[in-house]
OpenMM code with the backbone's topology and positions (N, CA, C; nanometers):
from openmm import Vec3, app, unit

residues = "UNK UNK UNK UNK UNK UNK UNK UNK UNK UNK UNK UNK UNK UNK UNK UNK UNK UNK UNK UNK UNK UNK UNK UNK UNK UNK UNK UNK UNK UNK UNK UNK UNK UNK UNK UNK UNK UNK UNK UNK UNK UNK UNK UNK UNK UNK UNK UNK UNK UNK UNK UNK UNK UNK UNK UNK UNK UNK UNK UNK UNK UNK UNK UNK UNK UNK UNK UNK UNK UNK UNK UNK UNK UNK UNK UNK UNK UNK UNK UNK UNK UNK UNK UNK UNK UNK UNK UNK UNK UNK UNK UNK UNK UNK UNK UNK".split()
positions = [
    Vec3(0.0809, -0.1201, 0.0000),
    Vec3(0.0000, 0.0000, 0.0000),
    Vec3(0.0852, 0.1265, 0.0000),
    Vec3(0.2240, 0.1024, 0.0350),
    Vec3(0.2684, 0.1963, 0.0319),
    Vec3(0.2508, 0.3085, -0.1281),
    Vec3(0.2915, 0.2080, -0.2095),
    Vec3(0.3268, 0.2364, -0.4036),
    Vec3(0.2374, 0.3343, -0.3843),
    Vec3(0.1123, 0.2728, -0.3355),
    Vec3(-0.0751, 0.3605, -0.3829),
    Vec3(-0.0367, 0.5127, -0.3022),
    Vec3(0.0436, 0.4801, -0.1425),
    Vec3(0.0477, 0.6192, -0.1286),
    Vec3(0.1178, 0.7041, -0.1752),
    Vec3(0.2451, 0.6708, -0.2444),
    Vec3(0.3297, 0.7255, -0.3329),
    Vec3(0.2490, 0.8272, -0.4283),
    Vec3(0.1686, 0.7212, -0.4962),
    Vec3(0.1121, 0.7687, -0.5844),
    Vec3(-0.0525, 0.8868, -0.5542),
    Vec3(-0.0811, 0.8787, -0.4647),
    Vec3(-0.1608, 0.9708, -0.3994),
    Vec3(-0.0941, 1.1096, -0.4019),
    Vec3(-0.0019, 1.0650, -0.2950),
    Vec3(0.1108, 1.2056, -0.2860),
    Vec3(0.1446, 1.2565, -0.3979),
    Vec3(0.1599, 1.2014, -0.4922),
    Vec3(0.2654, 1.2467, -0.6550),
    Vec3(0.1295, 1.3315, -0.7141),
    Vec3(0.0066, 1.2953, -0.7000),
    Vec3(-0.1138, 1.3450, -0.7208),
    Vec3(-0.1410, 1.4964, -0.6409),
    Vec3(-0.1101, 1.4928, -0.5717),
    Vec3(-0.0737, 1.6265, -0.4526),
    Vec3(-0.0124, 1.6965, -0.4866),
    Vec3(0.1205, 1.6395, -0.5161),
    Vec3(0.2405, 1.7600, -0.5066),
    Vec3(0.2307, 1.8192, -0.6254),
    Vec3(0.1722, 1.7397, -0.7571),
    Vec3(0.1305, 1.7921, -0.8663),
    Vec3(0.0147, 1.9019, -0.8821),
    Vec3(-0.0709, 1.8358, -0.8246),
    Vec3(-0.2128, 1.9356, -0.8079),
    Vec3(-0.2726, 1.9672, -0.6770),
    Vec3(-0.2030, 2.0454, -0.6107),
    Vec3(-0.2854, 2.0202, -0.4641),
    Vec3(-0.4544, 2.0235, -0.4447),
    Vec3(-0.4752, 2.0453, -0.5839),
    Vec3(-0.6731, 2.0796, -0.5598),
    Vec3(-0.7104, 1.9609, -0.5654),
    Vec3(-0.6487, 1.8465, -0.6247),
    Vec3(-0.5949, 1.6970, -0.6557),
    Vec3(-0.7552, 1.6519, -0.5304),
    Vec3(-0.8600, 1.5982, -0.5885),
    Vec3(-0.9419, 1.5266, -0.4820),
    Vec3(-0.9094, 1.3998, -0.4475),
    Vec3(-0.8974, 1.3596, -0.3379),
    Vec3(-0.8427, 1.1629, -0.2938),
    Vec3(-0.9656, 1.1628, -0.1757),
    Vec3(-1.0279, 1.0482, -0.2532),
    Vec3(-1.1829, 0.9617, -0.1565),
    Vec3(-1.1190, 0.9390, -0.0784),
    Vec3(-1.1867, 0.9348, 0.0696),
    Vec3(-1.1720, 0.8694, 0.1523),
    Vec3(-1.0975, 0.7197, 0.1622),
    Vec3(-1.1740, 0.6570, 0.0723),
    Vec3(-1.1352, 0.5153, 0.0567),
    Vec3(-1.0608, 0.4698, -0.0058),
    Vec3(-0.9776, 0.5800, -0.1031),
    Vec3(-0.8274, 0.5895, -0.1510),
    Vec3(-0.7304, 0.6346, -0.0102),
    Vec3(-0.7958, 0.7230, 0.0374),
    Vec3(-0.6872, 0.7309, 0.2022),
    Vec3(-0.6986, 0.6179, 0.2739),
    Vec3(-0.8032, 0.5283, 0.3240),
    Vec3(-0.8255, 0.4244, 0.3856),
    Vec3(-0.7288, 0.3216, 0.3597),
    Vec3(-0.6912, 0.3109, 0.2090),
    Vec3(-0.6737, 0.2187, 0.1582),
    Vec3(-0.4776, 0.2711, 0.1684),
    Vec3(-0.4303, 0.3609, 0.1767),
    Vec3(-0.3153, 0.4303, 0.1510),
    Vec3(-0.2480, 0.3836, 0.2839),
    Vec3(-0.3282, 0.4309, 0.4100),
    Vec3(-0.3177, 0.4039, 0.5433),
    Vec3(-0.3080, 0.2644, 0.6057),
    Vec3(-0.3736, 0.1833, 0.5405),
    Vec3(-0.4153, 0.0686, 0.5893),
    Vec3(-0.5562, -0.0003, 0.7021),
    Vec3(-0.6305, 0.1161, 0.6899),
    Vec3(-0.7421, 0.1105, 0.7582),
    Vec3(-0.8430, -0.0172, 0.6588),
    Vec3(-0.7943, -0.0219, 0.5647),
    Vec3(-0.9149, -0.1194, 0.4525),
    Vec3(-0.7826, -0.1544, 0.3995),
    Vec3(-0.8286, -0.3065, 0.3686),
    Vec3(-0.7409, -0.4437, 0.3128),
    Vec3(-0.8191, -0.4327, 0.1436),
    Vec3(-0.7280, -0.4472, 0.0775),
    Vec3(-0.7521, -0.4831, -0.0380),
    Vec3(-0.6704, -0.5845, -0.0757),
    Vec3(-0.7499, -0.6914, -0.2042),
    Vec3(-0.6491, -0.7967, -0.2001),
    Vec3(-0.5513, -0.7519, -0.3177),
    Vec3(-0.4194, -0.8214, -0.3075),
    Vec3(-0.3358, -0.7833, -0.4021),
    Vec3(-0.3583, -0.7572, -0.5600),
    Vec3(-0.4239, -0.8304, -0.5933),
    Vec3(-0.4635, -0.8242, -0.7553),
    Vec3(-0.5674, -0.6961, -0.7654),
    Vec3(-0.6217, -0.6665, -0.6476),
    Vec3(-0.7285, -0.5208, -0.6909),
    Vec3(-0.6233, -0.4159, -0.6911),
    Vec3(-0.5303, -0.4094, -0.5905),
    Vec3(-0.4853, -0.3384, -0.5204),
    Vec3(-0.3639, -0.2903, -0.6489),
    Vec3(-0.2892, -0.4064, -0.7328),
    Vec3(-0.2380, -0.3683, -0.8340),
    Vec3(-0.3019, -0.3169, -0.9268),
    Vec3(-0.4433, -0.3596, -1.0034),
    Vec3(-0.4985, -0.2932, -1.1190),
    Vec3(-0.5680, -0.1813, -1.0749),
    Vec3(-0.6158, -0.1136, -0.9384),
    Vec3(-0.6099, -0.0121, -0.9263),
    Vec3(-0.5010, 0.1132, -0.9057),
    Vec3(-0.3492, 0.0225, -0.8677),
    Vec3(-0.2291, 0.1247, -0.9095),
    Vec3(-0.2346, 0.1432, -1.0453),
    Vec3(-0.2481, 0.0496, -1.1200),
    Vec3(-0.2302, 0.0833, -1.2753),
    Vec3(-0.3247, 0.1501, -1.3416),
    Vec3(-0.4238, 0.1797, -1.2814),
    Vec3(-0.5470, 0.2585, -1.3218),
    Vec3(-0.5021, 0.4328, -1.3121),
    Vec3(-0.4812, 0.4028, -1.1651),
    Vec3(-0.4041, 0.5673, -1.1224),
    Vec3(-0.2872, 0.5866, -1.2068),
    Vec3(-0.2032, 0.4702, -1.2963),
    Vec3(-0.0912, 0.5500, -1.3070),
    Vec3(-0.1226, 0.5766, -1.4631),
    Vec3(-0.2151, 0.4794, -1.5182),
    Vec3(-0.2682, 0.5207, -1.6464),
    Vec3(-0.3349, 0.6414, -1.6696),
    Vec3(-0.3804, 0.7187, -1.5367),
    Vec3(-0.4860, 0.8274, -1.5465),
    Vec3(-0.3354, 0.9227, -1.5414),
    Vec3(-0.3052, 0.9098, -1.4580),
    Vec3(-0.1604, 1.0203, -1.4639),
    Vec3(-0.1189, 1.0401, -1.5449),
    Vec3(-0.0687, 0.9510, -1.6608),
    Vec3(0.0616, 0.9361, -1.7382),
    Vec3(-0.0523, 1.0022, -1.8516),
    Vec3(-0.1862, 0.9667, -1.8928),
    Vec3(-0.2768, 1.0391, -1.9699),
    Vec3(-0.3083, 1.2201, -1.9646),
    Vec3(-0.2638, 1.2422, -1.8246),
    Vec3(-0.2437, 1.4195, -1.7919),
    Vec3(-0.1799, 1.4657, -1.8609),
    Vec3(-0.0361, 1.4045, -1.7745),
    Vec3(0.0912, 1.4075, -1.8412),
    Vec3(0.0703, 1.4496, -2.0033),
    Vec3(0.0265, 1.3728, -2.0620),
    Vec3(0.0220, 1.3419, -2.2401),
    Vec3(-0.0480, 1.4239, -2.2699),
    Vec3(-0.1576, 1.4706, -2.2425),
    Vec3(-0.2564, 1.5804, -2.2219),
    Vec3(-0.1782, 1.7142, -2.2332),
    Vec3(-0.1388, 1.7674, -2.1345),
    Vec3(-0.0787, 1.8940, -2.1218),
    Vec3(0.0691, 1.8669, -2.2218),
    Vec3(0.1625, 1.7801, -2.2368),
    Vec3(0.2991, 1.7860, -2.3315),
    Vec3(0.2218, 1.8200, -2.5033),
    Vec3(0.1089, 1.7700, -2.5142),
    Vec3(0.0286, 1.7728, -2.6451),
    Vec3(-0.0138, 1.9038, -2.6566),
    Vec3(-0.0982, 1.9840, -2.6035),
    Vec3(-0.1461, 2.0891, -2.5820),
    Vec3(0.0071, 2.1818, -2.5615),
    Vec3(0.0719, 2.1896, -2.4899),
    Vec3(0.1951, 2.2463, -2.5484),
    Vec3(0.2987, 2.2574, -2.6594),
    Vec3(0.2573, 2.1438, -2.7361),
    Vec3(0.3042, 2.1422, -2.8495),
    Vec3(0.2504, 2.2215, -2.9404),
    Vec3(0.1493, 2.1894, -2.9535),
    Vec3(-0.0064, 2.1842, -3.0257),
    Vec3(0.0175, 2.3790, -3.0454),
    Vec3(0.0343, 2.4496, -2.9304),
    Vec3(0.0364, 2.6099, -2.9187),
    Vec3(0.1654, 2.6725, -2.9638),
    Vec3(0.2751, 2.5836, -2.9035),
    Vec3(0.3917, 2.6394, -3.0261),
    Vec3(0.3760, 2.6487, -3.1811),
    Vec3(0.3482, 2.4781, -3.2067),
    Vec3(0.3445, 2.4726, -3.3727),
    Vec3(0.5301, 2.4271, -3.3312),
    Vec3(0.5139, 2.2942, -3.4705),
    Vec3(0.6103, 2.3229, -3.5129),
    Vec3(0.7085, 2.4360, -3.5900),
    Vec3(0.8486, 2.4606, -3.5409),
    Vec3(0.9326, 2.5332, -3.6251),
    Vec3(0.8876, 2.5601, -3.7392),
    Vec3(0.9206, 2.6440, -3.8117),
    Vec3(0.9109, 2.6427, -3.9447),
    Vec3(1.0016, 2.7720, -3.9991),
    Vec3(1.1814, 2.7420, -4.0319),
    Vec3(1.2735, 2.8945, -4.0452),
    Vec3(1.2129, 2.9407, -4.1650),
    Vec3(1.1387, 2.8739, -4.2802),
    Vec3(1.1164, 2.9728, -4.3988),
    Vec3(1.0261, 3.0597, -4.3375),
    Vec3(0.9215, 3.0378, -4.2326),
    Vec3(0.8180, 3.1188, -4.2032),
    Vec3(0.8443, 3.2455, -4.0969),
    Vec3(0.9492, 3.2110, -4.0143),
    Vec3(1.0112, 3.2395, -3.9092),
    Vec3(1.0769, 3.3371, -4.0206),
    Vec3(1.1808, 3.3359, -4.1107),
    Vec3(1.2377, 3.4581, -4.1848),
    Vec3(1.1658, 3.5353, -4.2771),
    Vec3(1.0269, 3.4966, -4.3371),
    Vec3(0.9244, 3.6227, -4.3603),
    Vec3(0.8976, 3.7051, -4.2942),
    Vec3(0.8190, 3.6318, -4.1757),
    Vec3(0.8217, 3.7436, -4.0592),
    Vec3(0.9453, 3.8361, -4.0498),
    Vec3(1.0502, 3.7724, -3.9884),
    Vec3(1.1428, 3.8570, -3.9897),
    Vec3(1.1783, 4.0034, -4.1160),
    Vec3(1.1573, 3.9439, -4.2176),
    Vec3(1.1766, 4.0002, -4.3048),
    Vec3(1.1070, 4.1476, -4.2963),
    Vec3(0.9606, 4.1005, -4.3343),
    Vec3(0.8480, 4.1672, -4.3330),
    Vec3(0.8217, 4.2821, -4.2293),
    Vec3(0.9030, 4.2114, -4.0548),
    Vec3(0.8998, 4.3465, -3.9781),
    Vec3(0.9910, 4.4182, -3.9940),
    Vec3(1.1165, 4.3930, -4.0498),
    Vec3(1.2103, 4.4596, -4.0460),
    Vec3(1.1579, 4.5696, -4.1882),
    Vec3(1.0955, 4.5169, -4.2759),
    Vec3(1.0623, 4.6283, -4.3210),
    Vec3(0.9804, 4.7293, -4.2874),
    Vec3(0.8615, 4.6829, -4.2424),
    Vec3(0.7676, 4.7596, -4.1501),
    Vec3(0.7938, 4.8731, -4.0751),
    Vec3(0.9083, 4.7850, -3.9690),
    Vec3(0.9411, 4.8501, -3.8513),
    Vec3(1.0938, 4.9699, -3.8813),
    Vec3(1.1430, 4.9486, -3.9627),
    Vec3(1.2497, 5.0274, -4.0355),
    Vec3(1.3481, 5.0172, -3.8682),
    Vec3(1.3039, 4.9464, -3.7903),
    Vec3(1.3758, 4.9190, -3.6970),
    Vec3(1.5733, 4.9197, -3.6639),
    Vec3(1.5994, 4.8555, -3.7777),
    Vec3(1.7200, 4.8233, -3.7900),
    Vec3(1.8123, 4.9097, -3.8582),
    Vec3(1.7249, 5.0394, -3.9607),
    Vec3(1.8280, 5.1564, -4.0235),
    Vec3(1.8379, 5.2744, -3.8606),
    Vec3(1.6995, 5.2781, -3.8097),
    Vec3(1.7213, 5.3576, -3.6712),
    Vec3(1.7817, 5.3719, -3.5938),
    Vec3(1.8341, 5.1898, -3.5502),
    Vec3(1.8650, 5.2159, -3.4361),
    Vec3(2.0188, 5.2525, -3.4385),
    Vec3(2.0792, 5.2675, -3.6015),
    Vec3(2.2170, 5.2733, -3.5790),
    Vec3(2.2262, 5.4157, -3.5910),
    Vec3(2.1114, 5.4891, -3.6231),
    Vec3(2.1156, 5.6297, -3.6155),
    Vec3(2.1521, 5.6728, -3.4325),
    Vec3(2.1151, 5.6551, -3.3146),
    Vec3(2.1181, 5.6250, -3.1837),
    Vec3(2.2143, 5.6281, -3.1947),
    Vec3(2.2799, 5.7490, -3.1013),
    Vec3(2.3734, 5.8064, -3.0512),
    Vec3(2.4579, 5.6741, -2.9512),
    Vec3(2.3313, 5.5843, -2.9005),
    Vec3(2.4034, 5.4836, -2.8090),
    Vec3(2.4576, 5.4066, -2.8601),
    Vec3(2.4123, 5.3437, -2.9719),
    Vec3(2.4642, 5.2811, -3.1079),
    Vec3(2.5933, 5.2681, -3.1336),
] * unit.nanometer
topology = app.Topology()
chain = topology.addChain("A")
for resn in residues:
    res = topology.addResidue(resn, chain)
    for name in ("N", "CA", "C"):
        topology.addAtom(name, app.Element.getBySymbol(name[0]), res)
């Protein structure tokens, strides 16, 4: 029972708003016996729900970058530098 509380805690330290039933603490503590074979496919349940977060949020961070792309990345560039005439200015700047 320990693993399960491991994994409770790792649920915590990740999300403290993180809800744990009672009978996930019961069971963490040792107040309620579970037999070994529940007791494993419900670790693997929790760690399948985790590792699915996990995948969740690394996806969604991807997903908002976008892949690279330098041809697109040097239009832009291009395009503000013309815009912005940024780069004949600033060598006008006395700090320059």
């Amino acid at each position: 029972m320990y693993h399960l509380y491991l994994v409770l805690k790792a649920c915590l330290d990740t999300d403290p708003r993180a809800v744990i039933i009672d009978e996930e603490l019961d069971l963490a503590v040792g107040r309620k016996v579970l037999d070994p074979g529940k007791a494993s496919e419900y670790i693997k349940k929790l760690e399948t729900a985790a590792e699915n977060i996990v995948r969740a949020f690394e996806k969604q961070a991807t997903e908002v970058a976008g892949e690279w792309d330098q041809e697109r990345f040097e239009h832009l560039l291009a395009e503000w530098m013309v815009a912005c005439d940024q780069p004949f200015e600033e060598v006008k700047q006395k700090e320059f």
